[in-house]
N, C-alpha and C positions, 0 to 999 in steps of 0.2 A: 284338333290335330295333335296326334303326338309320335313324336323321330328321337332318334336320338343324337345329341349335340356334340357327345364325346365324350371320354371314358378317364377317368381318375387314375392317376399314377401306378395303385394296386389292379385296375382294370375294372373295376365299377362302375358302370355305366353312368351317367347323365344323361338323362331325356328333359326332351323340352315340349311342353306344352302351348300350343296357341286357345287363346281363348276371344270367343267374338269378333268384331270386324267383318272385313272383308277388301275388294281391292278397289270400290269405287268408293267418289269423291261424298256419299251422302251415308256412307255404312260409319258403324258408329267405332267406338276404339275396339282397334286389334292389340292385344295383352301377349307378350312373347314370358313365358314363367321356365327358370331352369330349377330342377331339384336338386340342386347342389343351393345351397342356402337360403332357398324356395325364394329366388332371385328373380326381379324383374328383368328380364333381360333385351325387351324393348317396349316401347307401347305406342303404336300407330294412332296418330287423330288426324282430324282435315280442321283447320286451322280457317279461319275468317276471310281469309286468302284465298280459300279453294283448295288449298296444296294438302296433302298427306304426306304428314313427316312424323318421326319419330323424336317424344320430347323427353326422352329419360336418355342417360349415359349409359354404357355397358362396354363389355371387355368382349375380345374379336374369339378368343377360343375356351375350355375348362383351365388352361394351363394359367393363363393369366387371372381368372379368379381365383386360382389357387393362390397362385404366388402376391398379388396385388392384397395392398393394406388398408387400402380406402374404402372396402364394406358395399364398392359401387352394388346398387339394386338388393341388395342384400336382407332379409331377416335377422337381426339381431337381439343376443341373447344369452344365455337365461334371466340376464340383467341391461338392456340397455342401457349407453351412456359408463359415467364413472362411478366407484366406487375407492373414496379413499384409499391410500393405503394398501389396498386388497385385503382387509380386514372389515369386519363387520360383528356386533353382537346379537342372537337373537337365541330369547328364552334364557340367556345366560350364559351361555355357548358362543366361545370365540370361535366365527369360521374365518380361514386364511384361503383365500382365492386367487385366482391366476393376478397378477400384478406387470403390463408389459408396456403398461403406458406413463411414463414419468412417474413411476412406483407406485401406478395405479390398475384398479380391474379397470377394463373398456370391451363395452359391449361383451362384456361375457365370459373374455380372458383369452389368450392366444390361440386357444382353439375353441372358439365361439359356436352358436349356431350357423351362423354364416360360412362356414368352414364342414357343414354337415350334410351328408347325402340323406335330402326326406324322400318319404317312402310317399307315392301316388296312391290314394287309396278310395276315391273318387274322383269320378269326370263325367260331364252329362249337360243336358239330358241328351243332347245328339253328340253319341262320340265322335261325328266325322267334324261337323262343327258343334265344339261345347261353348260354355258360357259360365258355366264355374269347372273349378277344382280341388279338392281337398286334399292337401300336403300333412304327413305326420311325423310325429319327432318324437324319439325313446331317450330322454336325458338319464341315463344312472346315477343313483343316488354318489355324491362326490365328484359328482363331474364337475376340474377344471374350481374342485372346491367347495360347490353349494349341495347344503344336505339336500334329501329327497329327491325319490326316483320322479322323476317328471313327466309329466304326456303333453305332448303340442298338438292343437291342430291348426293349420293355416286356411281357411276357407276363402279362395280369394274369387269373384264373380263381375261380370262384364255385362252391364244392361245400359245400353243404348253408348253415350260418352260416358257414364258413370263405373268407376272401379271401384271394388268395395275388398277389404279386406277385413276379417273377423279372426281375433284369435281365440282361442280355450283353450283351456290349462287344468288338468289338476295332479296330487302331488300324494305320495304315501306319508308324508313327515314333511315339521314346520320351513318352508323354504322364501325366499323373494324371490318374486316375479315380477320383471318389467319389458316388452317386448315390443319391437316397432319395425319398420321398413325402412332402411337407410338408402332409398332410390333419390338418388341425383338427379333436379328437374331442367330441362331446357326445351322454352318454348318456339326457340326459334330453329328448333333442331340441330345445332351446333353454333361453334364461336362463342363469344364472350355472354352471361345473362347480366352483364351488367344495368344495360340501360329496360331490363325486367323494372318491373314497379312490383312492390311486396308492400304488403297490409298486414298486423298480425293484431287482432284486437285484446291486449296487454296492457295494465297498468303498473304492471312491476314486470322484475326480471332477478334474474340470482346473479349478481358479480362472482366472478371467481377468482382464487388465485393462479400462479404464474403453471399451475399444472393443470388447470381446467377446472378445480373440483370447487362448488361454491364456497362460498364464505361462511354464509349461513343465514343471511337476510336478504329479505324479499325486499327487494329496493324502487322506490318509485323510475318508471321512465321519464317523466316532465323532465325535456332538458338534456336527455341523452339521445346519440343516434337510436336506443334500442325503442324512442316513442316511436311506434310503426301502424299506431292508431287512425291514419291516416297514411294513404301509398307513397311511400318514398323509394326512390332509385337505388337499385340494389347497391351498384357502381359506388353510389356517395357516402352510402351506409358503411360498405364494409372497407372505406379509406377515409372515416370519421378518423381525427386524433386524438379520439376519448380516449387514456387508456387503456381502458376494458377492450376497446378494438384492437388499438395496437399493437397490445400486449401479444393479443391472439390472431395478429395477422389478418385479422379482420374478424365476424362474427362464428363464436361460435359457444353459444350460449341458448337459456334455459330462459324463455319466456313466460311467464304465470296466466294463461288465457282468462279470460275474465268470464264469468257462467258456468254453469256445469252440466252433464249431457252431453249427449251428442251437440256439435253446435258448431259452426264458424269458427275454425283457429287460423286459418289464414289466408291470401287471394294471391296469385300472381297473375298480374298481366303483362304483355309482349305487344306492346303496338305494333311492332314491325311484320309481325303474321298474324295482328287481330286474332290473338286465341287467349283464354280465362283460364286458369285452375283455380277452384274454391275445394281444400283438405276440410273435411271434417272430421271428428271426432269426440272422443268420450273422457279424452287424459286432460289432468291439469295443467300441462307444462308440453310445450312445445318448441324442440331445439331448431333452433336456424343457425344453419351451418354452411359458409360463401364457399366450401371447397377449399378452407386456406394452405391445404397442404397438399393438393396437387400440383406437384412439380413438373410436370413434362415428363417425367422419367418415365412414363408407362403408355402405350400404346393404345388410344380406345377401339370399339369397334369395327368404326369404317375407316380406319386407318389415321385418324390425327392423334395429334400426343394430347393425352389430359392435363390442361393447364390449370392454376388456379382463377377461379371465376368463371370456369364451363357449366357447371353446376351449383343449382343450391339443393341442399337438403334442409327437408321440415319433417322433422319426425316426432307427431306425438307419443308423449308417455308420460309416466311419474317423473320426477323432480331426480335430477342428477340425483346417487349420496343418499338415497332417501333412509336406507337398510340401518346410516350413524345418523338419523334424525328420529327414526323412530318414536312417536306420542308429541311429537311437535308441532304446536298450533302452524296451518301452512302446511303441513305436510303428510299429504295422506299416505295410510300405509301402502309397504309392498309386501307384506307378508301374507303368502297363502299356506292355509292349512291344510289337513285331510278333512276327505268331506263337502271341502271350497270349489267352487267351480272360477277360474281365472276368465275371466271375458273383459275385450273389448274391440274396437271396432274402429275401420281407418275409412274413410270413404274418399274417391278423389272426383271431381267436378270438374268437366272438361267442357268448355264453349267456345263459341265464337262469338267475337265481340260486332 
C-alpha cells in the first residue's frame, strides 16, 4: 500500500509505504516505511501474548520528524555515528564536515540522510500488498562536506516476522561510507524497555570520551556493564556507575561483535509480551544506544511524550571515528572508491517466545 502521510514545509510530498502483514493475529510483521529518511515509522508483530502491537517508536506527523533530533526510525548518514572534530584525512585531503554534535559530525552532519526526501523507485511484487521496497538517494559531491557524488539504495523487505534491510552504495570519487537504521525498539509496545533483557555477543567495546568519540582502544568487557555476553536487564545496565555509563547517561556506545558475516549481533527479549528480536548483520561494531537523551520534550506517535528508556537502539555499522583510524589493526575501513560497490545488510528476527 502506498498514501501519502504528508507534505514538507516546501510542499513535497511524503508517502508511506506499508509493507507485509496484515490484521489478523497469525499474519506476519506489518512494516510502516516513510520516504522522508526512509524511516521506519511502525512495524506491527503479534507478540507470544497473542496481541499485535507496534514495537518500534515513531513521531505522530512529517512536521515532527522534521523538527525532532533523536533520528527516531531513521536512515542515517553518509556517515553514521561520530566523526571527530568534523574533520577527517583521506588520500591526503583534509575534509571539513558538518560538526553539530559537541564539535562533532553525527550521523552525517545537520542535514543528514535522515533529513532527506528518497525517491520510491520500486515496490512489488503485488503493489496492493507488497513485500519489499527500494528507496533512493542522490548525495552530491560536498554534501554537508564529504567528497563524491553518492548513490544509495535502501532495499528494505518483509518475509514472514523477518525484516531485512540491504544497503548499496557507489560513489564518483574517494569517499566514507557508513550507513545504518537508527529505529528505536520496544517490545512491549510502549513504556519503559527497561526490564527488556539484551544479549550483545562482544568481547570488547570502545570507551569514549566526554563527547562520545572513542578513545581509541578496543577494551575488554570482563567486568564492565558493557559484558552483555550473557542477557542482562536493560534497566540495570544503563544505571551501572561505570563511568563510561555515567558519563553518557547511560549506554551509548560501540560494541566490537565477535565473528564476522552476516551473524548474531544482538537478542532482545520482553517477558512481559513473550516476543524475541534477534538483529543480524555484516558490520563489526554495533552501537547500543538506552535513548539517553530523550527528554519528554517531544510528542511520540500515539500521543505520549518520549522519555528516556522508551527505546533502545542497536545499530550496526563500522566503528564510530573510523575515517581518523584509518589502516588501524581493529579497524576496518570506511573508504569507498569508484568502481566499489558499498553493501551491507541489517536483518531483524521477530518471535514469540
Amino acid at each position: 500500500m502506498l498514501d501519502t502521510f504528508g507534505s514538507l514545509p516546501d510542499g513535497r510530498p511524503v508517502h508511506r509505504i506499508v509493507l507485509g502483514g496484515g490484521s489478523g493475529v497469525g499474519d506476519g510483521a506489518e512494516l510502516h516505511l516513510l520516504t522522508l529518511g526512509s524511516t521506519v515509522h511502525r512495524l506491527v508483530v503479534t507478540g507470544g501474548d497473542g496481541v499485535r502491537r507496534d514495537v518500534v517508536l515513531g513521531y505522530p506527523d512529517v512536521a515532527s520528524y522534521v523538527a525532532g533530533g533523536d533520528y527516531v526510525g531513521a536512515v542515517v548518514g553518509r556517515y553514521a555515528n561520530r566523526i571527530a572534530r568534523g574533520r577527517f584525512v583521506l588520500d591526503g585531503e583534509v575534509h571539513v564536515v558538518g560538526a553539530h554534535d559537541r564539535g562533532n559530525s553525527l550521523h552525517g552532519g545537520p542535514d543528514g540522510f535522515d533529513q532527506r526526501l528518497w525517491d520510491l523507485v520500486e515496490v512489488g511484487p503485488d503493489e496492493h500488498r507488497p513485500t519489499y521496497a527500494v528507496l533512493r538517494l542522490d548525495s552530491p559531491d560536498g554534501d554537508q562536506g564529504f567528497p563524491g557524488t553518492l548513490q544509495v539504495e535502501a532495499r528494505w523487505e518483509v518475509d514472514g516476522d523477518t525484516v531485512r534491510l540491504t544497503f548499496t552504495a557507489t560513489t564518483d570519487r574517494a569517499t566514507v561510507v557508513n550507513l545504518s537504521t537508527h529505529a528505536y525498539v520496544n517490545l512491549d509496545g510502549g513504556g519503559s524497555v527497561d526490564d527488556h533483557e539484551l544479549r550483545v555477543p562482544a568481547t570488547a567495546f570502545l570507551p569514549v570520551d566526554t563527547t562520545g568519540v572513542p578513545l581509541g582502544e578496543h577494551a575488554p568487557v570482563d567486568g564492565t556493564p558493557f559484558d552483555l555476553r550473557e542477557p542482562r536487564r536493560v534497566g540495570d545496565v544503563a544505571r551501572d556507575p561505570h563511568p563510561q555509563v555515567a558519563a553518557g547517561q547511560g549506554l551509548d556506545h560501540d560494541l566490537v561483535v565477535d565473528g564476522e558475516g552476516e551473524r548474531v549481533v544482538a537478542e532482545v527479549v520482553s517477558a512481559r509480551t513473550r516476543t524475541r528480536l534477534r538483529v543480524l548483520a555484516d558490520r563489526p561494531g554495533l552501537q547500543v544506544y538506552t535513548g539517553n537523551f530523550l527528554d519528554g520534550s517531544v510528542v511520540g506517535r500515539d500521543g505520549a511524550l518520549l522519555r528516556q528508556g522508551d527505546g533502545l537502539a542497536l545499530e550496526p555499522q563500522l566503528h564510530p571515528d573510523t575515517p581518523n583510524h584509518e589502516g588501524e589493526p581493529g579497524w576496518p575501513s570506511a573508504v569507498l572508491r569508484p568502481g566499489e560497490t558499498y553493501r551491507t545488510s541489517i536483518a531483524w528476527e521477530l518471535s514469540a517466545l
